[in-house]
Structure formats: structure tokens, C-alpha cells
N, C-alpha and C positions, 0 to 999 in steps of 0.2 A: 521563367522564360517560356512564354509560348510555343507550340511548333503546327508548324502550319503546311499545309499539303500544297503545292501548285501542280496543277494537272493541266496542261494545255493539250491543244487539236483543234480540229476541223469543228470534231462532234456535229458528222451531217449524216445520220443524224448522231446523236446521243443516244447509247444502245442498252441493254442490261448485261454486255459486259462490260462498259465502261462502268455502269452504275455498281457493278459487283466487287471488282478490284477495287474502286475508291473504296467502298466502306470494310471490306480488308483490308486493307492499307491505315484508313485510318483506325478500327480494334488495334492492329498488331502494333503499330507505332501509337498509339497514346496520344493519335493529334487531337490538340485543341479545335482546330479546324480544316476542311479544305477547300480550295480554291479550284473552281472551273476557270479556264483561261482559254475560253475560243479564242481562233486568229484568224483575224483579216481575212487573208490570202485573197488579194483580188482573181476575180473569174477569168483575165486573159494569160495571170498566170502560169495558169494550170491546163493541161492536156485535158482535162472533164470540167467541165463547169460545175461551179457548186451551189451551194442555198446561198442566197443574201447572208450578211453577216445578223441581219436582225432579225430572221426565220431562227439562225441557229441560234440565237440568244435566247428568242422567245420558248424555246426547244428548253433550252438546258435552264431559265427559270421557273417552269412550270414543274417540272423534274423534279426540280431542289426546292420546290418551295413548304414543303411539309419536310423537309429536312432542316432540324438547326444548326448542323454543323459542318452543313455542304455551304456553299456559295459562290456567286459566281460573278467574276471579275472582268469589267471591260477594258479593263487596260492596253490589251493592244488593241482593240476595238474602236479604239478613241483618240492610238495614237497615229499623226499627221502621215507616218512612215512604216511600211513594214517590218514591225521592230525583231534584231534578233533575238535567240532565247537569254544570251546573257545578258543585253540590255532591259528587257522585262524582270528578270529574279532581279538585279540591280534595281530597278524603279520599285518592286514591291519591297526590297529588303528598306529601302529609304521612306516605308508608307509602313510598317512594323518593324522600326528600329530595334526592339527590344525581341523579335522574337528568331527561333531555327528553322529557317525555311529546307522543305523536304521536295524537290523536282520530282514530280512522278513521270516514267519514259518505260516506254513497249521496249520489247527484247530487240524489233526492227531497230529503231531508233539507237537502243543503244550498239547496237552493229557496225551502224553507218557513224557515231557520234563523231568519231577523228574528221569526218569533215565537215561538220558543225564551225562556225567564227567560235575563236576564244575555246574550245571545248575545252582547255586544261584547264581553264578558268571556273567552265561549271562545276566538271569535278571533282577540283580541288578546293572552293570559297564556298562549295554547296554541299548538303547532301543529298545523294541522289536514290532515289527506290528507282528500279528493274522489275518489270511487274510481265511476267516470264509464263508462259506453261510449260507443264512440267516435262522434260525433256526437248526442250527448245534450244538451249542453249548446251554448247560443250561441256560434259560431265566436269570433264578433268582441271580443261584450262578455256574457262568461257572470258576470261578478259587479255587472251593476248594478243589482241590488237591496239590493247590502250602498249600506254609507256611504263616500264619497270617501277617509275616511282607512284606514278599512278595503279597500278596493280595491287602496290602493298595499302590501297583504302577499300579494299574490297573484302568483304561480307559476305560471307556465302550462306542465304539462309534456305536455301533449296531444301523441299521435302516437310516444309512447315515449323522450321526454328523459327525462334521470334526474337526480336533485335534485346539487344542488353543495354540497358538505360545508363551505361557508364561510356555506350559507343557516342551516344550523343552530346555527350559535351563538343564534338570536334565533328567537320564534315567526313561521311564515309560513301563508299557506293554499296547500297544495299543489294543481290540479287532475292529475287521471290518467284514463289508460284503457289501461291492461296489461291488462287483462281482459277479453276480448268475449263475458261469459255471459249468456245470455238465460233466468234460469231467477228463482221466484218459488215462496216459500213455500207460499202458497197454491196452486200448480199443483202441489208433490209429494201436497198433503194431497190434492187430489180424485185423484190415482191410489193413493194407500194408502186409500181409503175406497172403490176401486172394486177393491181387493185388487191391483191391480195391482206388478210388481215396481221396486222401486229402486234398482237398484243401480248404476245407471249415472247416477243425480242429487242422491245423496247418497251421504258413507262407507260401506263396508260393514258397517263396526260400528254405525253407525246405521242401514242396512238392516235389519240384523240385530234390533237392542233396536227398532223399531216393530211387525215382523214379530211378535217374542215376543210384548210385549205389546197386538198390534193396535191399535194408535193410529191417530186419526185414522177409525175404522173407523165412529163413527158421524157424522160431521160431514153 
């Protein structure tokens, strides 16, 4: 059986801590692959305006494209509505019937998850990575805002344990912190709008495609 990463977001841009935690994530779990999953999210949505959705693809394919085991998926990209997250792991689990799909989600996210559509559904039919720095999250009791029977699928691999291949036969909720980036989309966009250079906070081929098309240049 396969296991496969989905990593959704904005990705505006696509940063090297996003690029960091994917490729930890995928050493420590043993994926076969992972999935970039921008979203939509139309502009009047949102209190800030963001990149076209095909800036931010064209972002996160030049990123992935010297990677063979990154990739990146248009699926909500393409879909008619903005789809929730359950609805999307749903459409991919029905496009890789055979494989374990792994939701990757920030320590925010997983915070807020309870007011997520469906969330019991994500983390119990899924499993989920927590991709956390380290001391972000409550030492003691970092999931009790989930539910009591939700609680007992949780993994505490804080401090650099690595998952046990007997957890993955069934969905669990993973927590992590391989990653100690302290970096925010938002903070690349006001140094590209202050001309300032990137190359040392994002790919250089996404240095590069912001640079050409000066993005972000009027925010």
C-alpha cells in the first residue's frame, strides 16, 4: 500500500519552511509520495488579497519540479466550488484507492481543527501529521480540545521520535517538530514588496518567477 502526503494551503508564496517540513515528513514517515494541494480561496474571500491561483501553482511547480517525490495536485484548483478539506481527502482517497493517505496540518490549524465541517471525520478515516515547532504546543495535554475518543489516536512524536510502522496499518494523529522554521508567508511578501532579495527564504526558482513577475510588489 502506498502512503501518500497531502499538504494543502495558500502557499503564497511557497516558502523553505514549507519546503523543510514536507521533506521531513516525508524521510520520517516513509512516503511514497507527496502532494502540494493549493486552494482556491477566491480574493474577495479573504481580508488580504492573495496571488491568482495560477501564480501560486506556477510557484509550487517549478519548486517541485527537480523533486520526484513531491507533486502537486490541482484538485481543488479545478474544483467548480470551494471544496472542504474532507471533501478533497475524499476525491484523492477515490483517485488512489489502494493507497494511506497522511493530511499534513500546522499546529494553528490543528488548534482551530474542531471548527473545521466534518473534522471527526478527518481524524478519524485519516491520518493526520502535526507539523509543530518545538514547544508550540502544550507539553502535557496538547490535544484536549479534540473529543476523549479522539484523543486516544494521538502520537506524540515531539522531540524527534519517529512513527512505528505497525501505527500505520489504521489512521492516527501524528504530533511533530523536525522542523524549527520560524518563517511566514506573510513576512516573505513584505520583503518582495520592499524589493528586497529571497533567496535564502524561499526556492530559488520561486526567487526567481516572483522576481520576473514582481509579485507581491504592490501589497
Amino acid at each position: 500500500m502506498q502512503r501518500i502526503g497531502v499538504y494543502g494551503g495558500t502557499f503564497d508564496p511557497l516558502h523553505n519552511g514549507h519546503f523543510h517540513v514536507a521533506a521531513a515528513i516525508m524521510q520520517a514517515f516513509a512516503l511514497d509520495r507527496l502532494l502540494f494541494v493549493p486552494a482556491f480561496v477566491p480574493p474577495h474571500k479573504r481580508k488580504q488579497e492573495i496571488s491568482s491561483p495560477f501564480q501560486r501553482l506556477a510557484m509550487l511547480t517549478l519548486a517541485t519540479a527537480q523533486q520526484p517525490r513531491m507533486f502537486v495536485s490541482t484538485i481543488e484548483l479545478e474544483a467548480p466550488t470551494r471544496p472542504y478539506t474532507i471533501e478533497t481527502l475524499g476525491r484523492l482517497q477515490a483517485e488512489f484507492p489502494q493507497a494511506h493517505l497522511f493530511f499534513l496540518m500546522g499546529a494553528d490549524s490543528f488548534r482551530d481543527v474542531t471548527m473545521w465541517k466534518s473534522h471527526e471525520r478527518i481524524l478519524s478515516e485519516y491520518s493526520v501529521i502535526v507539523a509543530t515547532r518545538p514547544g508550540y504546543l502544550e507539553a502535557e495535554h496538547p490535544a484536549t480540545h479534540l473529543d476523549a475518543s479522539l484523543q486516544t489516536r494521538v502520537i506524540d512524536l515531539r522531540g524527534g521520535a519517529l512513527p512505528q510502522e505497525a501505527h500505520w496499518q489504521t489512521p492516527h494523529i501524528y504530533l511533530t517538530d523536525y522542523v524549527e522554521v520560524d518563517l511566514a508567508a506573510t513576512f516573505i511578501r513584505e520583503l518582495a514588496a520592499q524589493g528586497r532579495k529571497l533567496d535564502d527564504v524561499v526556492p530559488p526558482a520561486v526567487a526567481a518567477y516572483i522576481e520576473k513577475y514582481q509579485l507581491y510588489r504592490n501589497s
